[in-house]
C-alpha positions in Angstrom: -5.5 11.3 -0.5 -9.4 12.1 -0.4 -10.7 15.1 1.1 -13.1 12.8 3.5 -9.2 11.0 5.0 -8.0 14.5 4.9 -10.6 15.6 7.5 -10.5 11.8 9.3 -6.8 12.5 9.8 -7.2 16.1 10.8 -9.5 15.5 13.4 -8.2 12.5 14.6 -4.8 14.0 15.0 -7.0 16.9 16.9 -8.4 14.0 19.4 -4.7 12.7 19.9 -3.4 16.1 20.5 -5.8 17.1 22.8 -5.8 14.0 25.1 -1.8 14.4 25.3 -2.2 17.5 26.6 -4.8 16.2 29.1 -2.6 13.4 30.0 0.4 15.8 30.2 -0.4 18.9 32.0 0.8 19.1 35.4 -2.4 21.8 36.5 -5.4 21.2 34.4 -6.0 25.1 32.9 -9.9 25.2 33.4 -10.1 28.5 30.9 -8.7 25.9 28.3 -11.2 23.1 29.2 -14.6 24.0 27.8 -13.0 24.7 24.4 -10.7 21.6 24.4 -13.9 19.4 24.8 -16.0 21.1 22.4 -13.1 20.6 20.1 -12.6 16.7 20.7 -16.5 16.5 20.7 -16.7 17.6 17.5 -13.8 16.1 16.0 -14.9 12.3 17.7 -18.2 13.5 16.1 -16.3 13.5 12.6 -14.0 10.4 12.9 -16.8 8.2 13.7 -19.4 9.4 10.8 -16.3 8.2 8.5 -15.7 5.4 10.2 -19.0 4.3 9.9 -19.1 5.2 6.7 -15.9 3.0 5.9 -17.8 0.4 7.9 -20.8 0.0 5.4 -19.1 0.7 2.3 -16.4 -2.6 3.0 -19.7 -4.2 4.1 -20.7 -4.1 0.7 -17.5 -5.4 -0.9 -16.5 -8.0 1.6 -18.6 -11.2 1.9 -20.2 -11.0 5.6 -18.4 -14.2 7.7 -21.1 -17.0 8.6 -20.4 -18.8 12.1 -22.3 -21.6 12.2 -22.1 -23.7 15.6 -19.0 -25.9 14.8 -17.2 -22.6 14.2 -18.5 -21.5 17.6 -17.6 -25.0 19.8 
């Protein structure tokens, strides 16, 4: 495995774990709150600068799909 899915997994396991515990918690703990967000921030930040990256990179080895108006009726 690559170092860049390395850190896509990481922090996307990050953004999973933190929303079950959001989902999960019987009494939201406000000390942990500020932290938790900067954490998912930053990790969201991450997953989607790869996944963009993933994005233009398949772009350049897939043929783009052309709709023309038969396609679209």
């Amino acid at each position: 495995m690559s170092e860049k899915t390395e850190s896509f997994n990481k922090n996307y396991d990050i953004l999973k774990n933190i929303a079950e515990t959001l989902r999960t918690q019987r009494e939201p703990n406000i000390d942990e709150l500020i932290p938790m967000i900067e954490s998912a921030t930053q990790a969201y930040k991450i997953c989607q600068e790869r996944l963009e990256a993933v994005k233009i990179a398949l772009n350049q080895y897939l043929p783009q799909q052309e709709t023309t108006s038969a396609e679209e009726g």
